[in-house]
N, C-alpha and C positions, 0 to 999 in steps of 0.2 A: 265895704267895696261898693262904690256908688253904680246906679244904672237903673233903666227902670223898662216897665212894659206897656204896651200898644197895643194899637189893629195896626196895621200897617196898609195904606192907603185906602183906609177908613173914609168914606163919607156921609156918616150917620151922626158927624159929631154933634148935632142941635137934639138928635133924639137921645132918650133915655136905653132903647137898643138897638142893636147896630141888623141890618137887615141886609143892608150890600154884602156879605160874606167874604170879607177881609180877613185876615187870619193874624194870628198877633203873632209879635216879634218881640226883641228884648236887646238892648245896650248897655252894656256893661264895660266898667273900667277893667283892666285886665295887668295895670305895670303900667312903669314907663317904658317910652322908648331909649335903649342905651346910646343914640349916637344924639339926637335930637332935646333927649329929658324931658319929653310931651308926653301926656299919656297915651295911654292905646288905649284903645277902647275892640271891644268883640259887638257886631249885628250881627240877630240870626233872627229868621223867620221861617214863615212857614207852619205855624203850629194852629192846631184846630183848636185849640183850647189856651185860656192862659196858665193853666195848673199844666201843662205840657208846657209853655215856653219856662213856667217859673223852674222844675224840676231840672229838664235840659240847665239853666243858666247855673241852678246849685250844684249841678257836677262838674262843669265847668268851673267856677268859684273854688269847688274844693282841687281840681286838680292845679290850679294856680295858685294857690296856699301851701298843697306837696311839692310846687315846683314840678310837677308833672306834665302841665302842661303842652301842648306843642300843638302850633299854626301850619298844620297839614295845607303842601303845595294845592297848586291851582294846576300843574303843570301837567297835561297830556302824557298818554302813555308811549306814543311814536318821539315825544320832545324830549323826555326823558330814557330810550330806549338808544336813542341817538350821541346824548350826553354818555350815557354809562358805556358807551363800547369801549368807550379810549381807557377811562377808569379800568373796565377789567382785562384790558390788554394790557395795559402797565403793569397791574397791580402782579400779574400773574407770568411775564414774560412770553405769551401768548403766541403762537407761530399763526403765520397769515393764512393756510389753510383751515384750522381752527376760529381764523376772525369770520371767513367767509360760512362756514356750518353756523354761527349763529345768527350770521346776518340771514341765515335763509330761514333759518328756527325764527325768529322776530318778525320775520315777513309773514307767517305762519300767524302770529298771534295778532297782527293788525289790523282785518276783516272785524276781529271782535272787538279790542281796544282802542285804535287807532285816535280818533277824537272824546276819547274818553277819558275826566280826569282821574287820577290815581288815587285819590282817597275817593273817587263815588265809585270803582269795581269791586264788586262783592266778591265772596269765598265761591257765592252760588253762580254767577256768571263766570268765572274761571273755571270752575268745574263743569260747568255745561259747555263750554270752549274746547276742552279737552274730551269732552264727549262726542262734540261735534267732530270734530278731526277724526275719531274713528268710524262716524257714520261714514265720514266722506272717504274712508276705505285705506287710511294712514297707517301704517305696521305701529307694532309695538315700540319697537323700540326709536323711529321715528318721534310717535309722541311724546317716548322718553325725555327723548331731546328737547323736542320745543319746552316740555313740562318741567328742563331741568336748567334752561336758558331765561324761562317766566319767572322760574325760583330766585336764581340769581338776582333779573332786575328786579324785582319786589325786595329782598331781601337787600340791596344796596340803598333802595330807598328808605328802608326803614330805620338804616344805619346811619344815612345821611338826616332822618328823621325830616321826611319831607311829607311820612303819614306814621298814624300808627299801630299798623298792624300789619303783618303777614298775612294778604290772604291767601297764599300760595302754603299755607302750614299743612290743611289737612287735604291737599288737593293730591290726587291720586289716578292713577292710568288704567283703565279698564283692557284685560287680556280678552285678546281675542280666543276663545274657545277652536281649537285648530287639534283635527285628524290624529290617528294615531300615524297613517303614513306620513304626515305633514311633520310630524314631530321629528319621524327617525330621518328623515331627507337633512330636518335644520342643525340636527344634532353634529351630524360628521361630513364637514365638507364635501365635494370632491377633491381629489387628486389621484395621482397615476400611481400605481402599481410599479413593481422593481422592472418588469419585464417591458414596461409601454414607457418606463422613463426612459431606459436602452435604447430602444426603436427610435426615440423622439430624439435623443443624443445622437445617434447613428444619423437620423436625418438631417439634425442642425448641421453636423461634420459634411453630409453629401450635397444638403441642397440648399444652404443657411446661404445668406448675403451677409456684407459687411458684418464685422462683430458679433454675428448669431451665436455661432457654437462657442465662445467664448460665455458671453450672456448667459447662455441656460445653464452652461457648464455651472455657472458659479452659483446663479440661484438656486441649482440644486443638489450642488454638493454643500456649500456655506446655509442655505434657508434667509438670507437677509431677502430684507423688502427691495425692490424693485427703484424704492424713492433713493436706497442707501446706495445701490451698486452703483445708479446712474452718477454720482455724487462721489463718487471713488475720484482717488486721486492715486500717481504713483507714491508719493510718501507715505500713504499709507499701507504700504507692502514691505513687509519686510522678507525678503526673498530669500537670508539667510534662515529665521528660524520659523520660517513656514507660516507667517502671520498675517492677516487682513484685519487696520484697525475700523472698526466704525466710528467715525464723530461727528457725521451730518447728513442730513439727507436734501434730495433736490428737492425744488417746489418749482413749477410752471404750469398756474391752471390756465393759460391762454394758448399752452402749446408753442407757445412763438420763440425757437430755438435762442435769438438773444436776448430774451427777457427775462431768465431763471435766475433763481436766488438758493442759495445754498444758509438751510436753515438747521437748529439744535433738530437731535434725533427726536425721535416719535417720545421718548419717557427719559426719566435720568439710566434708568437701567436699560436703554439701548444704546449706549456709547460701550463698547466694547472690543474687546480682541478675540477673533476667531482664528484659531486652528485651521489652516486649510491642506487638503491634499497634493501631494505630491505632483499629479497631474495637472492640478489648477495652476499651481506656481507655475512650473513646464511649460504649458501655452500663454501664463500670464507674460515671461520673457521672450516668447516668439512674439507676439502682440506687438511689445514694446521697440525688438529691432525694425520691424514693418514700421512703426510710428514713427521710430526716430530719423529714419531715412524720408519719410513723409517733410515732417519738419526740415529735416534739412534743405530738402527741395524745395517749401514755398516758403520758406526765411520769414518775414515782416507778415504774410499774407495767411499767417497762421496763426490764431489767437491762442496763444500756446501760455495753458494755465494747469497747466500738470494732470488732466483729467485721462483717464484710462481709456472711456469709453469718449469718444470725442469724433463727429465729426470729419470723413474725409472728403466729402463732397457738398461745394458748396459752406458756407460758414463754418469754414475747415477751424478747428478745436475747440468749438463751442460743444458742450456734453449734450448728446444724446437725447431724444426728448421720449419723457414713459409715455406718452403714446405708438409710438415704433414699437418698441418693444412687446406692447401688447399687439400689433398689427403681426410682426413679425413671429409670434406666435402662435397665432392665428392659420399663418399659412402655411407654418410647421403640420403642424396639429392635420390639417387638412389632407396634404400632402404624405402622411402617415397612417391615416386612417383613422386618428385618436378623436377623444372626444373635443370639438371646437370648441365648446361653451368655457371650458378650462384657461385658466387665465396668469401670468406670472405670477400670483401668490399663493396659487396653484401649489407652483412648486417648492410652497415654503410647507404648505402644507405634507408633501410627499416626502419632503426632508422628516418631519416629524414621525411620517411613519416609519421610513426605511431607520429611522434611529431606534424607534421602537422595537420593531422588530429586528433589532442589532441587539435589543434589551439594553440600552441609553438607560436610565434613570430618567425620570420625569422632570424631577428640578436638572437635573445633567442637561437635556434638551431646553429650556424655559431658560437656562444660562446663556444656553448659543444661540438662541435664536431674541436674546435681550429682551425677555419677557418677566415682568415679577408676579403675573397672575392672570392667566388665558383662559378660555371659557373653550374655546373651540380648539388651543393646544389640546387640552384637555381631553377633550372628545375625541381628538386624533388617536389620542396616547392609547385611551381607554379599549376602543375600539378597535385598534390591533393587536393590544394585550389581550384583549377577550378572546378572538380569533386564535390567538396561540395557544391559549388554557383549551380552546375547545379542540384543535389539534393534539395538546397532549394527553386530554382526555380520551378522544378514539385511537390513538396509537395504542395507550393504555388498555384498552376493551381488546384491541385487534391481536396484541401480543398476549390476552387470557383467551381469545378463542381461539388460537395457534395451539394451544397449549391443549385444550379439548380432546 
């Protein structure tokens, strides 16, 4: 394989050594080119020594003999961070709430890489990037993200072999060291109690606006997310045998009531049919004759798409936008004395409890609430099961000191 070595812009060449401090280089053939049949050649410099260029150029040599070879891009890490979005939206069926968390995760890693080429960032500048982000007071699971967004683009680059190597392999998220209080707080959400969800029902019924006592009704007898109810339609009720199906949920992060998109559920195991109560159906068809007289009155002037929760004022049957819903919770909440901070998924959580303590099964609830593996289901579950065992513990004690 032909090619040979240098000082690279050398100007000693009358003397027998070189004193200007040039560094050597080396060119070498490397193949042809397949579209052109010319050869290629590889320049690389940079080396203090030529027993350093000659070494470098023999590893080189042999990975072009394995056919191992590969001409690692030139291309920035923002240039290529840009390419790969659409790549991994296709590739994955990717919902547009989803596309915006990593665009913010990427915006997150471009302070460090931004004009940096992808094969010059090391294992060690990633990992200090991710270090840095906790300095600057980032949650865990924050950094997860960005750490698991950087994974992906590295890891398509290397597929596309535009470098070669992961340096995202051994890079790793430092845990914040966090309180025993702090623990038991992240462990089991909030939500209401059987007695504060009554009160807040009782409220919705007395001092709820449009669609309230409907709304809470359902998120807290059903437990579906907030994005799904909004995104209800009447087809999906079946009024004869008590069903709510779910197969989509809203999206509108602009808030802007005619700009929402009705996208695939949150996982494939949140498309489902819920079981609903007797009551929900009940006021689901009082709802529906208020609607349909609705509709009948503004004919054309109602954008009538079959949505349950839609609109009577003002861009009448456009659905509902989740920020109301969380507003109009709010004033609930307030108006009741409960706690404010508590929020509609809230009451998805309370659903998990009052199932629990119904004694639901675990996987029975992670069914109806379209889940195939929750971390803070979990914590709900757990945590009112325990409460129980410790109630039949002291009943237990109280009926052997009866006995005394």
């Amino acid at each position: 394989m032909k090619g040979h070595f240098y000082r690279r812009g050398c100007t000693c060449k009358k003397r027998k050594k070189c004193i200007c401090g040039s560094k050597w280089a080396f060119t070498i053939d490397i193949g042809l080119d397949p579209i052109t049949g010319k050869r290629k050649q590889k320049v690389k410099s940079g080396f203090s020594t030529k027993q350093e260029a000659e070494e470098y150029a023999a590893s080189l040599i042999h990975e072009v003999n394995q056919g191992i070879y590969l001409e690692e891009t030139d291309k920035t890490f923002s240039d290529f961070a840009i390419e790969w979005l659409p790549i991994y939206s296709d590739s994955k069926d990717v919902k547009p709430g989803t596309i915006r968390v990593r665009l913010h995760e990427i915006g997150k890693l471009l302070p460090y890489f931004a004009k940096l080429k992808l094969k010059d960032i090391t294992r060690k500048m990633y990992q200090d990037a991710l270090n840095d982000l906790q300095d600057q007071g980032y949650s865990d699971s924050t950094r997860e993200g960005i750490n698991r967004t950087g994974r992906m683009i590295f890891r398509k680059a290397l597929e596309l072999e535009l470098i070669k190597k992961d340096l995202t392999e051994f890079a790793y998220v430092k845990k914040d060291k966090k309180t025993i209080e702090q623990l038991e707080e992240e462990e089991v959400p909030k939500y209401l109690e059987k007695e504060e969800l009554a009160l807040f029902l009782e409220t919705a019924k007395a001092n709820g606006l449009e669609h309230d006592y409907l709304v809470f009704l359902i998120l807290a007898y059903t437990g579906i997310r907030v994005g799904e109810l909004v995104a209800l339609k009447w087809k999906d009720i079946d009024f004869k045998n008590h069903t709510i199906s779910i197969t989509k949920t809203y999206y509108n992060p602009n808030n802007n009531a005619l700009e929402y998109q009705l996208v695939t559920p949150k996982t494939r195991k949140s498309r489902r049919k819920i079981i609903a109560d007797e009551e929900v159906i009940n006021v689901l068809k009082e709802h529906k004759k208020v609607q349909d007289e609705v509709i009948k009155r503004l004919g054309d002037a109602y954008h009538n798409k079959d949505f349950i929760f839609a609109k009577m004022e003002r861009q009448f049957g456009y659905p509902i936008v989740i920020k109301n819903v969380r507003d109009r919770m709010k004033r609930l909440l307030a108006i009741a004395g409960l706690n404010e901070d508590l929020t509609p998924h809230s009451l998805r959580h309370t659903h998990t409890s009052l199932l629990a303590e119904a004694r639901v099964s675990l996987e029975q609830i992670m069914d109806r609430l379209g889940h195939t593996d929750d971390q803070i289901t979990k914590n709900v579950y757990l945590h009112v099961t325990q409460e129980m065992k410790k109630e039949a513990s002291q009943k237990f004690a109280e009926l052997m000191r009866s006995l005394r």
